[in-house]
N, C-alpha and C positions, 0 to 999 in steps of 0.2 A: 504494500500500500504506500501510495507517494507520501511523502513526507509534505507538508504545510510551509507558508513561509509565515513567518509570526509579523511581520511588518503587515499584511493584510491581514491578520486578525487584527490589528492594533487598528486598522484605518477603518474597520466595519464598525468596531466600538466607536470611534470619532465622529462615520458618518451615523450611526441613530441617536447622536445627543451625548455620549461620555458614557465611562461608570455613571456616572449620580443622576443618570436619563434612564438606569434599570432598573425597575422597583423588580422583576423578577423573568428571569432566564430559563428554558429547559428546550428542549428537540427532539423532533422525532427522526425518521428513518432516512427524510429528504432536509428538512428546514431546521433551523433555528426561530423558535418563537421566542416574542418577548412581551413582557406587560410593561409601556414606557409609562412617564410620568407626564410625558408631553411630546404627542408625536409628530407636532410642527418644528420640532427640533431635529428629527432627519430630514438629511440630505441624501436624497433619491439618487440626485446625477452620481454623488459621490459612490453608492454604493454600486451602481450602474456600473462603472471603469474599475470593481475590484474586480480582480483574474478568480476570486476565490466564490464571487455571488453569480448565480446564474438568473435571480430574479426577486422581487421583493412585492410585496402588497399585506395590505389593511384589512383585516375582517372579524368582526364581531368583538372591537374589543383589543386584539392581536396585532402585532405587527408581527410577521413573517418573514424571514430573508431566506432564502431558497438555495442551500450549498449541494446538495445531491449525494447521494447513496455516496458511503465508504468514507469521505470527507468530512460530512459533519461532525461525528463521534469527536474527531481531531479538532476540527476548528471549535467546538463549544468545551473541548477539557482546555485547551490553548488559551481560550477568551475567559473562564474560569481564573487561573493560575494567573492572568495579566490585571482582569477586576479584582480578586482578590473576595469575589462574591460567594453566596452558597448556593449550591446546587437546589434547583425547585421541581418540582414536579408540574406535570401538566395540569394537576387539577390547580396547583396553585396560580401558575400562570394562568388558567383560566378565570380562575374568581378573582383575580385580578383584575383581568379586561373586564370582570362584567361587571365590574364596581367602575367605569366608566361609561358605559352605556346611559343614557335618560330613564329617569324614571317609567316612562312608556315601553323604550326597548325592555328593559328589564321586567316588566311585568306580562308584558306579550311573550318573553321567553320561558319565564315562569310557571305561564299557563299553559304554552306546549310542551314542556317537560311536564307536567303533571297530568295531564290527557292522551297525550300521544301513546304512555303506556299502555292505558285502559283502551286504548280506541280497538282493540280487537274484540274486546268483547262486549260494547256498546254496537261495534257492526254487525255482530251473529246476532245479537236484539233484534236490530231493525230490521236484518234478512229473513230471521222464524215470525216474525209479525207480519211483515209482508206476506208470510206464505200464511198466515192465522187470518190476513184480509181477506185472500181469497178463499180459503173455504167459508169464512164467516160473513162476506158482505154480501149486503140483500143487492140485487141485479143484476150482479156481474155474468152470470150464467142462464140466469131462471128471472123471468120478471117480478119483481118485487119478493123474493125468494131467495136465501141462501144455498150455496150448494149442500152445508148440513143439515138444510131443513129442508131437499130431496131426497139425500143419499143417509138418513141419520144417524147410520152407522160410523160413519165420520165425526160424528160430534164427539167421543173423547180424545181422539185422535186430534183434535183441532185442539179442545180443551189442555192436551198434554205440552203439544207445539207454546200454545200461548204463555201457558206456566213456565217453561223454560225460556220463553222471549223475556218474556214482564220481567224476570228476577233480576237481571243487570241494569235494569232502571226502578226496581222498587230496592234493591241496595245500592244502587250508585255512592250513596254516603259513603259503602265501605268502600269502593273501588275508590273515588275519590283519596279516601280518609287513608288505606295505603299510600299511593302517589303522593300524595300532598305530605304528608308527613316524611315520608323521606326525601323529597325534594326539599325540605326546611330543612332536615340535619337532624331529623328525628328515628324514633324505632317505627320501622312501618309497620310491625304486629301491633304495637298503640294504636296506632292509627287505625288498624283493622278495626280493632274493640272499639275506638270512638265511633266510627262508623256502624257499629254496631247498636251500640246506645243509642244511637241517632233515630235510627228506626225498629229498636224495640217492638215490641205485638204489643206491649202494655200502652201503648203511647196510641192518642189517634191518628190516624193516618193522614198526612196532608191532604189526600186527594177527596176524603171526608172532610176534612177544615170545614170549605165554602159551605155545604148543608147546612153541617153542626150549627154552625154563629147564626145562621138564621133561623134554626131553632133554636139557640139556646140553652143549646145543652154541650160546649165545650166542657168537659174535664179540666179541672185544675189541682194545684198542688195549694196549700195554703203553708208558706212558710212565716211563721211568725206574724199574721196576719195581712202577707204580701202573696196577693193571689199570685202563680203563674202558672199559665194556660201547658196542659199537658199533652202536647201535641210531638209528631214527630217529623221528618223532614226527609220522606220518599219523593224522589226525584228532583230534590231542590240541589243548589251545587256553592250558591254563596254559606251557606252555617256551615255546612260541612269545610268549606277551606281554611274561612277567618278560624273556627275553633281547631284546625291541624296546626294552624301555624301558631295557637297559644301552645297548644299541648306540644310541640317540638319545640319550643324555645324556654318553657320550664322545666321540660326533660333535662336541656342542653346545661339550664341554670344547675340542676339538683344533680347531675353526672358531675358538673367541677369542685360541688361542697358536699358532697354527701361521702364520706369514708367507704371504701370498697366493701368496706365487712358488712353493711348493713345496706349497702346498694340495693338489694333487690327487694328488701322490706320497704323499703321508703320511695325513691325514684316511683317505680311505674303505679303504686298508688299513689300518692301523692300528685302529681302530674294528670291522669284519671279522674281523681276527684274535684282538683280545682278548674279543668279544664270542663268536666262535667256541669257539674254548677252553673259555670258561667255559659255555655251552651245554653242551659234551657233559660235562666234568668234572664242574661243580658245578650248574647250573641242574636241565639237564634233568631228572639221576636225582630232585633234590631233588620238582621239581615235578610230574613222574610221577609219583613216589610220593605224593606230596600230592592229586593230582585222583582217583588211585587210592583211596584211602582217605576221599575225600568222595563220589566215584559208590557205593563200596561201601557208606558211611555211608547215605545217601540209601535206597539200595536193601534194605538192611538193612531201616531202618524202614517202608517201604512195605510190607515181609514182614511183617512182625511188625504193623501199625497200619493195614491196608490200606484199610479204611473210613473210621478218622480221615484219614488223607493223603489221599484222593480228596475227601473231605470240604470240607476245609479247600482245598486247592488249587485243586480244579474250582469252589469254590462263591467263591473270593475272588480268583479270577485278574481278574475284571473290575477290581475295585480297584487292584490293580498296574497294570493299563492306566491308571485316571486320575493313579495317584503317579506314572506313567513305570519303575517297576522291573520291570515284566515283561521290558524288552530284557536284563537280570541275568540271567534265564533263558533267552534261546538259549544265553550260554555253556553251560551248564547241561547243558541240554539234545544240544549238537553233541559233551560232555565224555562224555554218559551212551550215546550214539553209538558214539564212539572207542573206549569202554574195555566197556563192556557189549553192544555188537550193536544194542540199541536203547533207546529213550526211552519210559518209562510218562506223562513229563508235556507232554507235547507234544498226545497224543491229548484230554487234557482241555481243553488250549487251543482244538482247532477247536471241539469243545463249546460252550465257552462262548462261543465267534464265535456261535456260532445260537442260543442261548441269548437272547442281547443281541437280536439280530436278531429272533427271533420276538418278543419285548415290544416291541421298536418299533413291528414289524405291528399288533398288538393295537391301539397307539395311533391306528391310522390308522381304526378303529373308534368312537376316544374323541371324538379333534377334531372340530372344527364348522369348520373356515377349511382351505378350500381346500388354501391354504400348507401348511400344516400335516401336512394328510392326504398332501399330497406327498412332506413332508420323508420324511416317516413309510415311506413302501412307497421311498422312493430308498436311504435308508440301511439300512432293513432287509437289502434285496437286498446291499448292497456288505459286510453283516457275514455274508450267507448267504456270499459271494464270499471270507472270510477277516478284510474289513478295517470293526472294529468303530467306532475313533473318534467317524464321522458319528451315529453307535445310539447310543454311550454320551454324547457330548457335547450333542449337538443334539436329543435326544429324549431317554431314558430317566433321565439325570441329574438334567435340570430337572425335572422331576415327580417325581421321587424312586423311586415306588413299580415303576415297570417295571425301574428296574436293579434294585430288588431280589427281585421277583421271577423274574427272570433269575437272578441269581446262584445262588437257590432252583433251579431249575433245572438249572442246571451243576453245582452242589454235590450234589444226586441222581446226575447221569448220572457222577459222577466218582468215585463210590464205588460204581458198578455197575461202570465201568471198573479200577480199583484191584483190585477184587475177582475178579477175573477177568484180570489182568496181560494189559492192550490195550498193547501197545507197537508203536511208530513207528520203520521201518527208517530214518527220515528223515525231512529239517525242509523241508515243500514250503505250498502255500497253504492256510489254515484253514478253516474253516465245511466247509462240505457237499462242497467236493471235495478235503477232508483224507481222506478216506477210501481215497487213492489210496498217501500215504505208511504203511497201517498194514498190517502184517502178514498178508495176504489170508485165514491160519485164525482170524482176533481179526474180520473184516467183520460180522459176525453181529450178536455183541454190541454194535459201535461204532454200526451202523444202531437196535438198540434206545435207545443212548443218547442217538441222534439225536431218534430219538420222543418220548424221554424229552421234550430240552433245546427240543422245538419244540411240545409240548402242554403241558408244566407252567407255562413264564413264558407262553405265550400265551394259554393259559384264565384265569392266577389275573391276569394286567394287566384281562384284557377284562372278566372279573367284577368287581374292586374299582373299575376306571375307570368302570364303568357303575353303582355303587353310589354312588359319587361323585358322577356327574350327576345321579345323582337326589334328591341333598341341596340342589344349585345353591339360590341363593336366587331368587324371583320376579324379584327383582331385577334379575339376571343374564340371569333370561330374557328380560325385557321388553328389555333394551339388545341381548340377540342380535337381538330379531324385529325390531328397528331399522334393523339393517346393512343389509337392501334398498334402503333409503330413501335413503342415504349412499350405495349402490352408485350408484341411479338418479340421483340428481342429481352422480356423479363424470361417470355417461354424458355428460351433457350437454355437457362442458368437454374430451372425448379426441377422438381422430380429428385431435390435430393435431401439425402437423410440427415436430419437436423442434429445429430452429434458428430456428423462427419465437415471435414475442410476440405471444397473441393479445387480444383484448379478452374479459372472463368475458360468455354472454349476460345483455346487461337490465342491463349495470352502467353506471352515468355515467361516459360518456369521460372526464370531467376529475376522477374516482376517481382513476384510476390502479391500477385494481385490476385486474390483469394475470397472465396464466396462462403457466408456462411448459413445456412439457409436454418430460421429457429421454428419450430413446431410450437402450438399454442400448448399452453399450462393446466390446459381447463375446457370445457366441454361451455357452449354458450355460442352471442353473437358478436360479432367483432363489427365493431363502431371507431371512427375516428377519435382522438385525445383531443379534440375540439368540443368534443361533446362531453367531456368530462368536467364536473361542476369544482373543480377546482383550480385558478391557473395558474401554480405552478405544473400541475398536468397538463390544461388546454392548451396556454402558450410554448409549452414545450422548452421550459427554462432549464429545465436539466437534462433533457435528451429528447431525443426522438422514439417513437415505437407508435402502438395502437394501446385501446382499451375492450375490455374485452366486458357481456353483460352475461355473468354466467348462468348456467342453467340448472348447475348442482355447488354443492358446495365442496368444490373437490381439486386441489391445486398439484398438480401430476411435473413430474421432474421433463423437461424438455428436449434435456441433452446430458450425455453422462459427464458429469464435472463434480464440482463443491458446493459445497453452500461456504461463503463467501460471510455470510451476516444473515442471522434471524434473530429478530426485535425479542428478546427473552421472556419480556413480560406480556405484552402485548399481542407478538404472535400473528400480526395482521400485515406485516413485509417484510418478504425475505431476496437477498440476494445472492447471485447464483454466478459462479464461475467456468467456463466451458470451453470448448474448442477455439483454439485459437488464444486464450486469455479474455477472452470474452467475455465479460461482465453483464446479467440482465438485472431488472427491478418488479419484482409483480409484487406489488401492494394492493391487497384486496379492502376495498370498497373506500369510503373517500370520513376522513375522521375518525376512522373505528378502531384508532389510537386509544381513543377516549371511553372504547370498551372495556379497557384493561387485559384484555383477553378472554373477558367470557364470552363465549361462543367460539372461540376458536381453539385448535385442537394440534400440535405439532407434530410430525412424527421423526421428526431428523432433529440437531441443533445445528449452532458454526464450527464449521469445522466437518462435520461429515461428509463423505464422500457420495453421493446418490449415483444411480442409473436412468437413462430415459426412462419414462412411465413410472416411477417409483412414484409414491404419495407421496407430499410432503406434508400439505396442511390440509385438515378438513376445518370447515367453517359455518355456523348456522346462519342460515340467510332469511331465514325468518325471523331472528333474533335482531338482526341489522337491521332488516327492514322497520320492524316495531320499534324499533330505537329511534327511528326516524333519520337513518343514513343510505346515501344510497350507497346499492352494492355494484355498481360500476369497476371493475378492476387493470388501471395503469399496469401494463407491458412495457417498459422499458425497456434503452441503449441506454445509457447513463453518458452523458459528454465526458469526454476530455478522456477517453481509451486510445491507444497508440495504434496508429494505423488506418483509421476506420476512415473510408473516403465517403460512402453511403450507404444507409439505411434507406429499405424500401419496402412499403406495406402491401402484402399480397392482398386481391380482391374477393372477397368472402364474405358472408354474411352468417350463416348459421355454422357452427366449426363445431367438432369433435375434437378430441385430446389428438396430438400427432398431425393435425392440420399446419402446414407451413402458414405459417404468418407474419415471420418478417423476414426477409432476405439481408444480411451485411454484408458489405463490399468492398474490403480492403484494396 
């Protein structure tokens, strides 16, 4: 491994501000992160001209400086020993940046780390309820009839579906009260049991509340001659957070003064009990009334503004999906649930899933590169399926014009929606089998909106993108009718086994000009590192290669070499030594650094020698996914290997293990 030159550690320390510009330091497998104290004190150009930075950028908090595989490890002990600083962890450098963040970022992050967990089992809710509408709703089949009340052998079978829907929203408290509580720094088993207390049988049920008080017969507690109303809190999402967030922070207080020997006696009662109390006393009424009076608020205005609100909501919910604040609105959403019967903005959400989705399609019409036309009908399908991301990031974004005629789209079908109060018994999957969670007498209109959101962005992308091509300059064109030519003489150099060095045909042995052709790592589809949501991958600051979007969770040796470096604790990027001296990088999926390694699985360490097809890691991809990372996987060349004249990405779309996918070209 090259040795560093320490005058460019010195000058990267110079260019982000100094030591006393690092409140806290750590790196992972490609980058150096830092949490500054002020990060209009780097100097961009300067870090630009070190030979040691391949790239740098700002996110969430972070500055980032981008040294690449085998070199970092050196430049941050190097930068270490010259600061004179302590070494941090990523969690710390993270709660760092996000004590920088606005009060806003930081509560929108908040609230997708505490839902994002539960959100699988909130969408099997909304998918068994869906399926409990249609056997239970009068019309759908039979005029004025349900299909249980022809076939009524169906009725427990419906009744059993329903009971297993309703449970994740008649305990939401606990799913909440989990999440929430360890997202504060608390025991998330606390949290359970507060969640539990929350909705007790002893207690009346929210969804009884509204009758009760107009009869007059609410249950109450009489303490010391201070009535409070004995109710509980199914399906509500404000008491259940405010009282996580007392109850993990007395936890936090009674874990620093409470002596170990009697920890467990005191802590989780104590913490229980005062947290208890103040739930029913003081939280709950408070925040009942408060989510009550912003679902009422909300809904108010949709009455009164119903085309502006479908408007504006349906036609810019895509944009919250790139800010990240759309997770803001499941609260929202599972609030307008609890306290209303049902959700008017949820139904605009699957909307704009197919919205998003048909403009990608469109583009599969635009493209000329294989790739492309891929990406284009893979992610459309998975935003038809609910999940937009791959649509909005990897196609519609970059070209600008398909997310917004998308957005045009959804912002129509959301003020036909509005207009016609389409509300959602329930929060199940989006795009085209969203139509399961809505109201089975609203099906009518929500398929018109469908039509809507799936011919307006798909005819106005495929008109302006084909208007477009036909402005291309000659120029343009003459270098596409080129690619054959490129194609045909890549032919000549493939067909060969990716742990062998072969000779290019017709070149002088004593060239040295050498082909090394790599086999993919993993079974999946191969998408450009353009498409990859992070750039130090997109821009390609550390190397060249492809990314790959796997299909299993299973990371297979390429070529017979080393393992070079595998992240020990983490487990989520290893690199790989091979013919030729060849160095590769496959880091599976983008942040899941900050897994620590759960979900992944190693089976070699550094230092081991592998064979092609040998396993190295296995990885849950479900587990990433729920985490809310994508599982995208960076292929690297890593820059600055001796010799390497070009890297060249073979054309593929769906691969298998042993698929040639990148050809190097000494």
């Amino acid at each position: 491994m090259a040795n560093i030159d320490r005058k460019n550690v010195e000058r990267i320390i110079e260019a982000i501000g100094g030591k006393d510009n690092i409140e806290a330091a750590t790196h992972c497998v490609t980058r150096l992160r830092f949490s500054l104290a002020d990060e209009s004190k780097v100097d961009a150009k300067a870090l630009d001209q070190n030979a040691l930075v391949k790239g740098q950028f700002s996110s969430q908090g972070q500055f980032q400086v981008v040294i690449g595989p085998g070199l970092v490890d050196q430049v941050y002990d190097e930068m270490i020993k010259i600061t004179g600083g302590a070494r941090a962890t990523k969690d710390d450098v993270k709660s760092l940046a996000s004590k920088k963040q606005n009060p806003v970022q930081r509560a929108i992050k908040t609230l997708a780390d505490i839902f994002i967990p539960i959100l699988p089992a909130i969408v099997m809710a909304g998918l068994l309820l869906g399926l409990n509408n249609i056997l239970a709703g009068d019309g759908i089949f039979y005029q004025d009839r349900s299909l249980i009340d022809v076939y009524p052998q169906w009725a427990d079978v419906a009744s059993i579906i329903n009971l297993i829907a309703s449970t994740a929203f008649t305990f939401l408290p606990v799913l909440i009260g989990w999440s929430a509580v360890k997202q504060f720094g608390g025991n998330p088993l606390l949290g359970i049991v507060l969640g539990l207390i929350l909705v007790n049988p002893d207690l009346l049920s929210a969804y009884n509340y509204a009758n009760a008080k107009l009869e007059g017969t609410v249950p109450v507690w009489n303490l010391f001659g201070f009535e409070v109303e004995k109710i509980g809190y199914q399906g509500q999402v404000l008491p259940v957070l405010v009282s996580a967030y007392i109850l993990a922070k007395i936890e936090i207080f009674l874990n620093k003064r409470v002596n170990d020997s009697i920890k467990l006696l005191i802590v989780a009662p104590v913490a229980l009990l005062v947290t208890g109390f103040l739930a029913f006393v003081v939280v709950g009424p408070i925040t009942f009334a408060i989510g009550n009076v912003l679902t009422s608020g909300l809904v108010s205005i949709f009455d009164s503004f119903a085309a502006l609100g479908g408007l504006i909501y349906g036609g810019l919910y895509a944009l919250l999906v790139i800010t990240g604040m759309h997770h803001t609105f499941l609260a929202v959403d599972i609030q307008l649930i609890g306290s209303e019967g049902g959700t008017f903005l949820w139904p605009m959400l699957a909307l704009s899933n197919i919205a998003q989705g048909a403009a990608a399609l469109a583009m599969m019409f635009i493209f000329r590169e294989q790739k492309a036309k891929g990406l284009a009908v893979t992610s459309s399908i998975s935003a038809f399926l609910g999940v937009t991301e791959p649509a909005i990031f990897g196609v519609n974004v970059r070209h600008k014009y398909p997310f917004i005629f998308g957005m045009i789209g959804s912002g129509i079908a959301g003020v036909l929606l509005a207009l016609n109060n389409v509300l959602a018994s329930s929060i199940g999957v989006g795009g085209i089998p969203g139509f399961l969670s809505i109201f089975p007498n609203k099906w009518g209109i929500f398929f018109l909106g469908m039509i809507v959101v799936l011919v307006v962005p798909f005819t106005g992308t495929l008109l302006y993108g084909k208007y477009l091509l036909s402005r291309q300059s000659n120029g343009l064109a003459q270098e596409k009718s080129e690619e054959p030519v490129a194609s045909e003489q890549a032919a000549t150099t493939n067909d060969v086994d990716c742990d062998e060095v072969v000779v290019t045909p017709g070149a002088d042995l004593n060239s040295e000009k050498l082909v090394v052709d790599i086999s993919s790592p993993m079974n999946g589809t191969v998408v450009p590192l353009s498409e990859v949501p992070d750039p130090a991958f997109a821009e390609k600051q550390m190397g060249q290669g492809i990314a790959i979007i796997p299909s299993d969770g299973k990371v297979y040796a390429p070529f017979d070499g080393t393992v070079a470096h595998l992240i020990k604790k983490s487990k989520h990027a290893i690199i790989l030594s091979g013919p030729n001296d060849i160095q590769i990088l496959i880091h599976v999926g983008i942040n899941t650094v900050s897994l620590k390694g759960e979900g992944f699985t190693a089976h070699v360490e550094t230092g081991s020698s592998v064979k092609k097809g040998q396993l190295l890691l296995e990885f849950d991809m479900d587990l990433i996914k729920q985490a809310g990372l994508p599982i995208i996987t960076p292929i690297l060349i890593p820059d600055g290997q001796d010799g390497i004249q070009e890297v060249k990405e073979y054309e593929g779309e769906a691969i298998q293990g042993e698929t040639p996918i990148l050809q190097v070209r000494y």
